[in-house]
C-alpha positions as CSV (number, residue, x, y, z in Angstrom):
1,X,-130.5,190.0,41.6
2,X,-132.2,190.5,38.2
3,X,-136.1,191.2,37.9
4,X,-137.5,188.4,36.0
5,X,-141.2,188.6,34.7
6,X,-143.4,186.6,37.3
7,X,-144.5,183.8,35.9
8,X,-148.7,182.8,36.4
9,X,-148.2,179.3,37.6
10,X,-145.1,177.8,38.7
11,X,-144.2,174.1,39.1
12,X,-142.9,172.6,41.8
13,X,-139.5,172.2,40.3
14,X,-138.5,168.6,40.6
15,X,-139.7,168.1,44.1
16,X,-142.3,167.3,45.7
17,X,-143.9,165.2,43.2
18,X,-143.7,161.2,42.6
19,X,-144.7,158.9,40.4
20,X,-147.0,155.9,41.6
21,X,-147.0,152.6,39.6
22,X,-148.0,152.6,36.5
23,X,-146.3,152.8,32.9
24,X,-144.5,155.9,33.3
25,X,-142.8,154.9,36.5
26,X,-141.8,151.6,35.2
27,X,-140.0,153.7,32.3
28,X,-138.4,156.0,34.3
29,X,-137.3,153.5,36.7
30,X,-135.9,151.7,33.3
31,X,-134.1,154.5,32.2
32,X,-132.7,155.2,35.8
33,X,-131.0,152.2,36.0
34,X,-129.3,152.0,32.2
35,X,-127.7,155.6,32.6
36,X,-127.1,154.9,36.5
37,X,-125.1,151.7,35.2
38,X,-122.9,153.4,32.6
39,X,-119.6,153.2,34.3
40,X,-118.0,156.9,35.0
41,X,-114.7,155.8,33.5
42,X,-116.2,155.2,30.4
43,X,-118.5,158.6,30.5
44,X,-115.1,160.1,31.2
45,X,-112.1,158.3,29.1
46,X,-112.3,160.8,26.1
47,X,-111.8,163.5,28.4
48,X,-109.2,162.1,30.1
49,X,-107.2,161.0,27.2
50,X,-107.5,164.4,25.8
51,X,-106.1,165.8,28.7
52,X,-103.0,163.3,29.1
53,X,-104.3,162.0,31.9
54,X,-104.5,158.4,32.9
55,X,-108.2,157.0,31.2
56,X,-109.3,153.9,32.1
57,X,-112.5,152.4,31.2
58,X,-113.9,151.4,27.6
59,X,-114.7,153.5,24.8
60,X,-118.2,154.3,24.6
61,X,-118.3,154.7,20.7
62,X,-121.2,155.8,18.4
63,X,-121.1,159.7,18.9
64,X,-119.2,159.5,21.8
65,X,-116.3,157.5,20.4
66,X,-113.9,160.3,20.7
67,X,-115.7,161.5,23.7
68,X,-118.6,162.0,25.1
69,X,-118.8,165.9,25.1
70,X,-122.0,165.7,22.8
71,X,-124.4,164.4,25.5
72,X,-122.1,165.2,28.7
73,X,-123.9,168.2,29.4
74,X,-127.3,166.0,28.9
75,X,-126.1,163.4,31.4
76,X,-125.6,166.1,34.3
77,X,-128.4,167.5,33.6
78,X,-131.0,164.4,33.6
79,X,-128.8,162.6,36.2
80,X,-129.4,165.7,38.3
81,X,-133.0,166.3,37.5
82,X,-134.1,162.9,38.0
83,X,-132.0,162.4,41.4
84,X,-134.2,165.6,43.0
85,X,-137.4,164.3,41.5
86,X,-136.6,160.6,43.1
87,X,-134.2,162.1,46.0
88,X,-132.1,159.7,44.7
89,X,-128.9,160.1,46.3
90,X,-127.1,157.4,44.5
91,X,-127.7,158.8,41.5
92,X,-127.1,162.6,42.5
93,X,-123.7,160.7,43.7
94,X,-122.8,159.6,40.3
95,X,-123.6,163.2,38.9
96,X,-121.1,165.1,41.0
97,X,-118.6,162.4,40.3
98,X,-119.0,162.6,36.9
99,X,-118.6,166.6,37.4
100,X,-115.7,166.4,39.5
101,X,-113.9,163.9,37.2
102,X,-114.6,165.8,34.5
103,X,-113.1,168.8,36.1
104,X,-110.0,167.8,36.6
105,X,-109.6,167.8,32.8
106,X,-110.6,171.2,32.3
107,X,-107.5,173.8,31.7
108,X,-107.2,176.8,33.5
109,X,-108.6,179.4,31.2
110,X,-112.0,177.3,30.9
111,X,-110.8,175.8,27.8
112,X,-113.3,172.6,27.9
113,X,-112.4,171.8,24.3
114,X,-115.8,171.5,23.2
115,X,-117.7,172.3,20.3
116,X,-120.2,175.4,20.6
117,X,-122.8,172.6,20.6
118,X,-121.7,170.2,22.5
119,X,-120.7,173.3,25.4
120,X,-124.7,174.6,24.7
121,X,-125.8,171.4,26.8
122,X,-122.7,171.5,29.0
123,X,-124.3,174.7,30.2
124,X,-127.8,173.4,30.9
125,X,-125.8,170.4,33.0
126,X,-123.9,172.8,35.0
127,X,-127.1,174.8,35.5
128,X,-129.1,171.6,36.6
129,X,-126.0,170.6,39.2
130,X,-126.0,173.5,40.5
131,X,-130.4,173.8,41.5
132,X,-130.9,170.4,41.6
133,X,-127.5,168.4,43.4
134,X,-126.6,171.3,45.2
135,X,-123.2,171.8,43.4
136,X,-121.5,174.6,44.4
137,X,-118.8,174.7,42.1
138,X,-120.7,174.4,39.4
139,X,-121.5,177.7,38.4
140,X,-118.3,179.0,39.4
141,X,-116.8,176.5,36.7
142,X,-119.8,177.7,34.6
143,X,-118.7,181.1,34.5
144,X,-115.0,180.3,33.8
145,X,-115.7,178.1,30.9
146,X,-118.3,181.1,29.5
147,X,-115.1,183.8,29.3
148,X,-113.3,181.1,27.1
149,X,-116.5,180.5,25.3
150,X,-116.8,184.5,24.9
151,X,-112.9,184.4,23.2
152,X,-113.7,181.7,21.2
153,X,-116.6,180.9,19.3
154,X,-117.1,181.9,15.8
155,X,-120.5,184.6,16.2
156,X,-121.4,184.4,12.5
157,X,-124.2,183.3,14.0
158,X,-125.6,183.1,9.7
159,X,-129.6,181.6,9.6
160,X,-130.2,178.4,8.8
161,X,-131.4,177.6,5.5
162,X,-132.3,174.7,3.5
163,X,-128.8,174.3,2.5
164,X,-127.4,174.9,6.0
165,X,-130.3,173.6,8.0
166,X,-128.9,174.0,11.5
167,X,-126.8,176.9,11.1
168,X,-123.6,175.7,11.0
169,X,-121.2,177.1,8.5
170,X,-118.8,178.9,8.8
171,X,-116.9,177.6,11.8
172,X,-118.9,174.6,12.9
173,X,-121.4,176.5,15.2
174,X,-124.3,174.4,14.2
175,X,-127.4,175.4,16.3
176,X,-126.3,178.5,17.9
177,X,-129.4,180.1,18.4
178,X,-129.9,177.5,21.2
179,X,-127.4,178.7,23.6
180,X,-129.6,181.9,25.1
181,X,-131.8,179.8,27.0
182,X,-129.3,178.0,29.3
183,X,-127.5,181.4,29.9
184,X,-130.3,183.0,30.8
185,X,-131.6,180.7,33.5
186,X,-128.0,181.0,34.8
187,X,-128.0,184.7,34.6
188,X,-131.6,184.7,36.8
189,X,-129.7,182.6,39.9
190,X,-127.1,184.4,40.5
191,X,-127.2,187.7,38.6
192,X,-124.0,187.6,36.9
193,X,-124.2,189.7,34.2
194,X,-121.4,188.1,32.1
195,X,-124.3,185.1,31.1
196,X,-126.3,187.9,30.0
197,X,-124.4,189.2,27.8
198,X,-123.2,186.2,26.4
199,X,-126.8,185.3,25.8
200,X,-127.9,188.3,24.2
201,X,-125.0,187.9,21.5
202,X,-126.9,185.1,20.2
203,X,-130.6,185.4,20.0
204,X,-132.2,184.3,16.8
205,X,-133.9,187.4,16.6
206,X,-134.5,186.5,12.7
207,X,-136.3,183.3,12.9
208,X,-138.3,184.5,16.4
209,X,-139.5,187.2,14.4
210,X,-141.1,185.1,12.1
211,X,-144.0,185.0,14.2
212,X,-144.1,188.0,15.9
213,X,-147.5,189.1,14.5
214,X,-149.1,185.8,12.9
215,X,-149.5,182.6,13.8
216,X,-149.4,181.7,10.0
217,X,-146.1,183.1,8.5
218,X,-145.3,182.3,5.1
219,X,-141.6,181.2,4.1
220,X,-141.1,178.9,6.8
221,X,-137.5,177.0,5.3
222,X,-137.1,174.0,5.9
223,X,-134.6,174.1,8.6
224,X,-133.6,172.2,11.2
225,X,-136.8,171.2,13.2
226,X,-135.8,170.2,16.8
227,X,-133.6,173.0,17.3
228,X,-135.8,175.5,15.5
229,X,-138.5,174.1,18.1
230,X,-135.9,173.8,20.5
231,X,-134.9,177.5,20.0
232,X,-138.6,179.1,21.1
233,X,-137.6,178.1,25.1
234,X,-134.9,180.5,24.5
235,X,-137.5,183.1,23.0
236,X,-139.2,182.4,26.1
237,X,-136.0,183.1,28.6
238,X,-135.6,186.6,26.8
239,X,-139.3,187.6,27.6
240,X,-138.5,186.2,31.3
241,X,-135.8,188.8,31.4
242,X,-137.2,191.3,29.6
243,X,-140.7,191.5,29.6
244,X,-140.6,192.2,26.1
245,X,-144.4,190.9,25.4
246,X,-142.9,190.8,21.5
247,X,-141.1,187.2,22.6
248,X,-144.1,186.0,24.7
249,X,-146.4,186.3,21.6
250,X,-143.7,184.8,19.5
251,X,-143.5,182.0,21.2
252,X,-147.4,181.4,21.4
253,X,-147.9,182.2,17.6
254,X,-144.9,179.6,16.4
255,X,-146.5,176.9,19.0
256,X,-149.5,177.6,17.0
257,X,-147.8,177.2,13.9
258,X,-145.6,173.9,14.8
259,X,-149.0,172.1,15.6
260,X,-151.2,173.3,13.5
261,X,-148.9,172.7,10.3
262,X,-145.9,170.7,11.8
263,X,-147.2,167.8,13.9
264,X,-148.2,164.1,13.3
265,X,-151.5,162.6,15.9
266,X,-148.6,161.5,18.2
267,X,-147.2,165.3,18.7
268,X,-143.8,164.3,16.5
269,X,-142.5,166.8,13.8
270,X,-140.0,167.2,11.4
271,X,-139.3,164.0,8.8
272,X,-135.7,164.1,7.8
273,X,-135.3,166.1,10.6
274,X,-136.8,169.7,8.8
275,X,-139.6,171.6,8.8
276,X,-142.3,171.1,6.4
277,X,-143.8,173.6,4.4
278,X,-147.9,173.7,4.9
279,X,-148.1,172.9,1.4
280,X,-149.1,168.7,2.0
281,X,-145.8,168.2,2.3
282,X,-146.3,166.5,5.8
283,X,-148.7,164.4,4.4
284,X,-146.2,163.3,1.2
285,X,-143.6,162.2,4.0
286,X,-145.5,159.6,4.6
287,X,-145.1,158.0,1.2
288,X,-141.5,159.0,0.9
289,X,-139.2,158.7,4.2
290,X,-138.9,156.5,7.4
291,X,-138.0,158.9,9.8
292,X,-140.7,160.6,10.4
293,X,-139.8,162.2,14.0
294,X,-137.1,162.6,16.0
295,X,-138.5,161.5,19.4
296,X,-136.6,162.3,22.3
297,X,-135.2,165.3,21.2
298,X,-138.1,167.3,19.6
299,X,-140.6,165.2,23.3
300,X,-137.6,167.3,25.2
301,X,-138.0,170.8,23.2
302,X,-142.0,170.0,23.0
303,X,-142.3,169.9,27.2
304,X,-139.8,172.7,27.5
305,X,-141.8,175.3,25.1
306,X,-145.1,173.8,26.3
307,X,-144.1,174.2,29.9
308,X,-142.4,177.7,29.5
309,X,-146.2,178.8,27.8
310,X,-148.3,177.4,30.6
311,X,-146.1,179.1,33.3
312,X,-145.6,182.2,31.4
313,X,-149.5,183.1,30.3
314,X,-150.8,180.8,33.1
315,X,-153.3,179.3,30.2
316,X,-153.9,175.3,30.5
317,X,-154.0,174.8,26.4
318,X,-150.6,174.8,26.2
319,X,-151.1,171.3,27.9
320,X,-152.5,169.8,25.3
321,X,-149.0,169.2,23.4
322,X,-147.3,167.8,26.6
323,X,-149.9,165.2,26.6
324,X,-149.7,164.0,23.2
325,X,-146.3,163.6,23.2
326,X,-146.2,161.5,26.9
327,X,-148.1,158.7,25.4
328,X,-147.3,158.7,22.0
329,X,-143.7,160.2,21.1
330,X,-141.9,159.7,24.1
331,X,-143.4,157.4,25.7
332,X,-143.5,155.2,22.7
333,X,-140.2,155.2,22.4
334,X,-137.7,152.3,22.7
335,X,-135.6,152.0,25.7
336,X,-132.5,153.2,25.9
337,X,-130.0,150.0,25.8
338,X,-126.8,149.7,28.2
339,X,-124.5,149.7,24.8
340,X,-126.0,153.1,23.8
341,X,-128.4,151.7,21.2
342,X,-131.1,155.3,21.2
343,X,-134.3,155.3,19.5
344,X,-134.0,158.0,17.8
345,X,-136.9,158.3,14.8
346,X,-140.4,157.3,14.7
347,X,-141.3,155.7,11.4
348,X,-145.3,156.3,10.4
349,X,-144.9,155.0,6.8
350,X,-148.1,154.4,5.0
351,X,-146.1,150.9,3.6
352,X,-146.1,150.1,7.3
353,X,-143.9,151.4,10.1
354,X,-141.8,149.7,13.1
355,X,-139.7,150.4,15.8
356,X,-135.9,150.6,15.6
357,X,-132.7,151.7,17.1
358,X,-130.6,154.1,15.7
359,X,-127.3,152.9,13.8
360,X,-125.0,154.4,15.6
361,X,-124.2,154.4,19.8
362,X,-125.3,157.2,22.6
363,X,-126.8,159.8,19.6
364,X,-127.8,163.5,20.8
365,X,-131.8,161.4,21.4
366,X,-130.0,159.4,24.5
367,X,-129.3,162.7,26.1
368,X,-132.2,163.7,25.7
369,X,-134.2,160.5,26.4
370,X,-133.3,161.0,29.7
371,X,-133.7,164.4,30.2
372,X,-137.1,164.1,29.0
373,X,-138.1,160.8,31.4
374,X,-137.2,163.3,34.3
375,X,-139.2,166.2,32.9
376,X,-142.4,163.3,33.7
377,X,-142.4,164.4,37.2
378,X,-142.3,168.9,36.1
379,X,-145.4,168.4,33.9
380,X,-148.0,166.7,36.1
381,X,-148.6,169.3,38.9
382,X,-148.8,173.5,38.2
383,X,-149.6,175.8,41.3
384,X,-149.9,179.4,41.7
385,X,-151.0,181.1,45.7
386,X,-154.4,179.4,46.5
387,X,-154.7,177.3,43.6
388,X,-153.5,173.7,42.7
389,X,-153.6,172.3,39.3
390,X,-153.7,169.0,37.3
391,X,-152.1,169.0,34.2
392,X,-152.0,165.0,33.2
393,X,-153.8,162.5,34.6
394,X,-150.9,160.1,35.9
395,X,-150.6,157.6,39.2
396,X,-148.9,160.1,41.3
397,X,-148.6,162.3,44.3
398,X,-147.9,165.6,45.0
399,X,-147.5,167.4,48.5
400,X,-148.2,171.1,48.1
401,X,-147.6,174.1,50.7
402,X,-150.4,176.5,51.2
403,X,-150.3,178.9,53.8
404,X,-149.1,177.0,57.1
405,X,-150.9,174.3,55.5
406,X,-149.3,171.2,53.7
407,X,-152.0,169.4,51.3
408,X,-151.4,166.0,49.6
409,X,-153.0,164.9,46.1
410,X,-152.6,161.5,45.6
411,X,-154.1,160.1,41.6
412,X,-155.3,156.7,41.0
413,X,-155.9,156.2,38.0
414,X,-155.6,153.8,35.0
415,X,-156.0,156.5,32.4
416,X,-155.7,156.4,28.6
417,X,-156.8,152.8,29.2
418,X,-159.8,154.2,31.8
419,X,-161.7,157.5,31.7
420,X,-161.6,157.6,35.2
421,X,-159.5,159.5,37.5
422,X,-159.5,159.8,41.1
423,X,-158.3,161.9,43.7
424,X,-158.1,161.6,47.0
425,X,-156.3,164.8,49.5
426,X,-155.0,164.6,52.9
427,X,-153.9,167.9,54.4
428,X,-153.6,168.7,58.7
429,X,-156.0,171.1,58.7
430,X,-158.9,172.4,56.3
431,X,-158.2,174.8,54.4
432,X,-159.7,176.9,51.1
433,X,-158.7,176.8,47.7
434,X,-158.8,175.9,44.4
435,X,-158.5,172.7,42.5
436,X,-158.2,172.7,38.9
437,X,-158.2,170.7,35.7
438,X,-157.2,170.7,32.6
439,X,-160.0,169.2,30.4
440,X,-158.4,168.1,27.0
441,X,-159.3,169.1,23.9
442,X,-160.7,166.3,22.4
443,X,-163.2,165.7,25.4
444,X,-166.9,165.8,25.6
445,X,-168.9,165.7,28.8
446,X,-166.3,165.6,31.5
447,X,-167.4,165.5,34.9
448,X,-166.3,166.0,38.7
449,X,-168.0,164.2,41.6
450,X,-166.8,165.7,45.0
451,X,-167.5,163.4,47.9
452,X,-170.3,161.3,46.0
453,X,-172.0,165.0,44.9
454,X,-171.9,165.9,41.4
455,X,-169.8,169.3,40.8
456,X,-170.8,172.1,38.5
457,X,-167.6,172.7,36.3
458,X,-166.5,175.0,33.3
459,X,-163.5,176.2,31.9
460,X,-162.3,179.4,32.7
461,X,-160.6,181.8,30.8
462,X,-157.5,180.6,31.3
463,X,-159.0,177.0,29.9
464,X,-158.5,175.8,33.4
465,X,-161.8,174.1,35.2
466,X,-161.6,175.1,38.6
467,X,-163.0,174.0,41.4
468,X,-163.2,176.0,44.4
469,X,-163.9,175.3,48.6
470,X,-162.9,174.7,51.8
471,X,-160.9,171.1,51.9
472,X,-161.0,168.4,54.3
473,X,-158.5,165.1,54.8
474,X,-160.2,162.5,53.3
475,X,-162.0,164.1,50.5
476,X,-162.3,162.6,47.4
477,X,-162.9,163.9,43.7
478,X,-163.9,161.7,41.0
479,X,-163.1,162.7,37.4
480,X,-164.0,161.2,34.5
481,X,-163.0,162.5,30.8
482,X,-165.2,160.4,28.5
483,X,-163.1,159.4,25.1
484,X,-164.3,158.5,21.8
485,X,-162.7,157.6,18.2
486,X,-161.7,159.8,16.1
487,X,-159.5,160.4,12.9
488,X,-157.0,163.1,12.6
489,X,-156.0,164.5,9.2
490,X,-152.4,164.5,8.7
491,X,-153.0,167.6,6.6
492,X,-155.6,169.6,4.8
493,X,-154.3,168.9,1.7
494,X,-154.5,164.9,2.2
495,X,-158.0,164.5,4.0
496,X,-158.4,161.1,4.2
497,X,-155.0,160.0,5.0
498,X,-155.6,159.6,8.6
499,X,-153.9,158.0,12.0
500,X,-156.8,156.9,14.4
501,X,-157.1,158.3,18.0
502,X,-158.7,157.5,21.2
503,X,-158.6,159.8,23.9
504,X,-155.1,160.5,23.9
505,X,-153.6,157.7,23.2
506,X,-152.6,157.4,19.2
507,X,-153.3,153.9,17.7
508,X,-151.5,151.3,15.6
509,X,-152.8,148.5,13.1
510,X,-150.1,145.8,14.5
511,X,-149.2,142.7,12.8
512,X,-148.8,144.8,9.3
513,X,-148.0,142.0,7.2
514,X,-150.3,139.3,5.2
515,X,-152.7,142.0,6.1
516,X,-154.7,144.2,4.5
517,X,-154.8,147.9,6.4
518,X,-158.0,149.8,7.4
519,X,-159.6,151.2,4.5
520,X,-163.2,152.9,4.5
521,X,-166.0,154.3,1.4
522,X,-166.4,158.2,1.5
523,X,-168.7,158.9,4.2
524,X,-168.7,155.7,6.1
525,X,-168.5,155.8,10.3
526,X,-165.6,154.4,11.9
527,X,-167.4,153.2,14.2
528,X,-169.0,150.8,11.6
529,X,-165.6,149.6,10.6
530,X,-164.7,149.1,14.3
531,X,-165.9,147.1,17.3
532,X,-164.1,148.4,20.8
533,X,-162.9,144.9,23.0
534,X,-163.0,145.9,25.9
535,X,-163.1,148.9,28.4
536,X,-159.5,150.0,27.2
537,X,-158.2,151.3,23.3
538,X,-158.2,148.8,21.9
539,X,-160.5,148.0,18.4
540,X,-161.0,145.1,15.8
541,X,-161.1,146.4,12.2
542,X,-164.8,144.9,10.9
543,X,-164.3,142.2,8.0
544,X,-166.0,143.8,4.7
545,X,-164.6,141.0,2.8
546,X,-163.2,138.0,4.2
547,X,-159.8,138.4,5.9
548,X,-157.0,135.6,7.0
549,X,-156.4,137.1,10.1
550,X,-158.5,139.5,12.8
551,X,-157.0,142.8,12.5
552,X,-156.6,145.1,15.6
553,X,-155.8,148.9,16.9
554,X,-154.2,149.1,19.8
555,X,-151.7,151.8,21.1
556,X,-148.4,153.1,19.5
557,X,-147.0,153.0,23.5
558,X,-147.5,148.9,23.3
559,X,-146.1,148.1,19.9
560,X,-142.4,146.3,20.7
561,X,-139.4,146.9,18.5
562,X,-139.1,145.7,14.9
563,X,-142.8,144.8,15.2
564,X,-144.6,145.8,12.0
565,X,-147.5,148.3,11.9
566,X,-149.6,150.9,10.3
567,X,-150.3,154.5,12.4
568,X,-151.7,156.1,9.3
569,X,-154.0,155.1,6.5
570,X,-155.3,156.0,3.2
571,X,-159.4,155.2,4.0
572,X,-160.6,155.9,0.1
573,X,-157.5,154.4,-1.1
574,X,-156.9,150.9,-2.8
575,X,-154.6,147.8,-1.7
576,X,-153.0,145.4,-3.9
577,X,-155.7,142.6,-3.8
């Protein structure tokens, strides 16, 4: 088997951990049922049509009207991810039927008839059946489908520019430099060194390089930005089978980059789907385009780099991004519908902003909304021998093997609308380790109370607090992360064109219409201009003239479709009366 470069924390992979009630369960629930409820025939009839075979069912239409090889690969893999998470047998069911239907349309030299974009997710779906619904002719079929892939596809493999934002031209290959990562995580389970190769062939060794030495490069095009975000996890899988430290530090310095220059307060990137240059462009999107962000896809490529950087340097800052994007991009979002309606961008428009679906059926974000949704339960929990760590501060359980010891963490918790969070661990015998934290960025004063005694905490070097002893059943940790107001500059360049923050959570001015938005004097205090109701985020805008109607903040997560709202405002700027 290959040596792969051992990671600092691990996760527990899709097991082990569960969601209690609470928002995010009741959108992965959601989300469950729609894609369970998609009938197979339909998932299927493009394939079987193009095969000659008989191909009942309705055509799904949208992107998929021809078939529905552009999220295929995406539906195994969340299907199959979300099924282990849950142990959801019914669903892990409908997974290996779809596979096994599927394969019976596949020729006998591999030939899946795919594009090289729509086979790049195929190959993360076969790799998800495979470690998480126990296929075992998946990555058989994996590796015959990768020798017609080797005879087939076009390896220009040209950058992307600002012409060619995704790489595509010649011969249709548009996002290419994606297709390392899947390979290589292929390549690790079973050591066949035909995925290597393959994946080698198409590192984007140009781009990567980038930031090989800075965290600030200049150039940047503006290219693609999900898959040039998306790209980094397979920068990521070359240093986990290399060791190369040159992709490690690549990876770092471009996450540096993407949210120190690329992000909005909720963690999305990229209006018309491109990265800006870190000239106030970002800021000038705001006055000129409606999609902002494109949500599922760059919350899925956000957790997978974030994740990859917190296992691979064991450091808890690389957190940080996860948990902007859970409550604001992602789980913000619009449900997926049974008909395939996606929401696929966020709209922040300084003329006001609202939610919509996209125009056309089952878009490349509905793969991805659901791969995403499953990722939930791989982000909470990180563990490494002896230690246990809490990355996000959701309802949840996690049981966790030390030793000949099996300890449970169960979170209560209403958190972003409570700073408190509370742990309570059961285990069958005490035992000695260490419980840590991640204490976000934005928070001042947190505590720890262990068994109604106050804890001495600080961050380590690693950024995790950590808090180390012998354990008991029964004993119960009290954290509380105190949360305050804040504005966050979209850009340096724009310094008062700001969305408001709480905690985590992202705000929205709702009800943007016959309204006059938040708008401050140089130098005034927010906290002037708002009064909190409530324990929770929630604020009403003070009345410096007289208004027609009480204006209120509340969070992005509980604005509802087509309902109008400002996320960012000009404070010094003027409104039309």
């Amino acid at each position: 088997m290959p040596t792969v470069r051992t990671c600092e924390l691990e996760t527990f992979d899709y097991r082990h951990v569960r969601l209690l009630p609470g928002m995010l369960q009741q959108q992965v629930a959601r989300t469950r049922d729609v894609y369970f409820g998609i009938p197979n025939d339909d998932i299927l009839k493009g394939f079987r049509r193009q095969a000659g075979l008989p191909a009942p069912g309705k055509d799904m239409g949208g992107w998929a009207a021809r078939n529905s090889a552009g999220i295929f690969g995406q539906l195994l893999s969340g299907m199959a991810r979300l099924a282990c998470a849950t142990d959801d047998q019914p669903l892990r069911d409908k997974a290996l039927a779809l596979f096994e239907g599927w394969l019976d349309t596949v020729a006998a030299d591999g030939d899946v008839k795919m594009s090289l974009y729509a086979w790049e997710k195929l190959v993360c779906g076969l790799v998800d059946l495979h470690l998480y619904a126990d296929c075992e002719q998946a990555l058989p079929t994996l590796a015959r489908t990768t020798e017609w892939a080797a005879r087939t596809f076009d390896r220009s493999r040209n950058a992307a520019n600002a012409f060619d934002f995704w790489g595509e031209w010649p011969a249709d290959t548009h996002e290419w430099y994606t297709l390392p990562e899947n390979l290589y995580r292929a390549y690790v389970i079973c050591g066949d060194s035909r995925f290597k190769d393959f994946a080698d062939i198409w590192r984007y060794e140009g781009f990567w390089n980038q930031f090989a030495e800075t965290c600030a490069p200049e150039g940047v095009p503006p290219v693609h930005a999900y898959s040039h975000v998306n790209t980094l996890s397979s920068a990521a899988m070359t240093y986990a089978v290399t060791g190369d430290q040159r992709y490690l530090r690549m990876c770092e310095n471009a996450y540096d980059y993407i949210l120190r220059t690329q992000c909005y307060a909720t963690g999305g990137f990229g209006p018309e789907e491109r990265l800006m240059p870190p000239d106030g462009s970002l800021g000038r999107s705001l006055e000129l385009v409606g999609d902002q962000a494109e949500i599922p896809c760059g919350s899925w490529a956000g957790f997978k780099l974030s994740r990859y950087l917190m296992t691979l340097t064991g450091h808890a800052r690389f957190g940080e991004w996860i948990e902007t994007i859970l409550y604001n991009a992602i789980g913000a979002a619009l449900p997926t519908q049974p008909d395939g309606r996606t929401f696929y961008y966020a709209d922040y428009r300084l003329s006001t902003g609202a939610k919509h679906y996209y125009w056309h059926a089952w878009p490349c974000c509905s793969g991805t909304y659901l791969q995403a949704n499953a990722a939930y339960h791989d982000l909470i929990y990180f563990k490494a021998p002896g230690a246990l760590y809490v990355n996000l501060f959701v309802p949840s359980e996690v049981d966790w093997n030390t030793g000949d010891n099996t300890v449970r963490l169960r979170q209560d918790t209403d958190y972003p609308q409570s700073e408190a969070v509370n742990w309570q661990l059961y285990m069958h015998q005490p035992s000695t380790f260490t419980l840590g934290f991640r204490v976000p960025a934005w928070c001042r004063g947190a505590s720890a109370i262990v068994n109604g005694e106050r804890a001495e905490i600080r961050a380590g070097s690693n950024g995790w607090v950590a808090i180390e002893r012998e354990w008991h059943t029964g004993d119960h940790v009290a954290i509380r992360l105190p949360m305050d107001l804040r504005s966050a500059p979209i850009d340096p360049q724009h310094p008062r064109r700001v969305a408001l923050v709480y905690g985590p959570v992202v705000l929205a001015m709702h009800e943007a219409c016959c309204r006059r938005p938040l708008l401050m004097s140089a130098g005034a205090d927010l906290l002037s201009n708002l009064v909190q109701v409530g324990p929770g985020p929630r604020f009403r805008v003070t009345d410096t003239r007289p208004e027609r109607h009480a204006r209120f903040l509340e969070p992005l997560y509980t604005m509802e479709g087509g309902w109008p709202y400002w996320v960012y405002f000009d404070l010094g700027g003027d409104w039309l009366y």
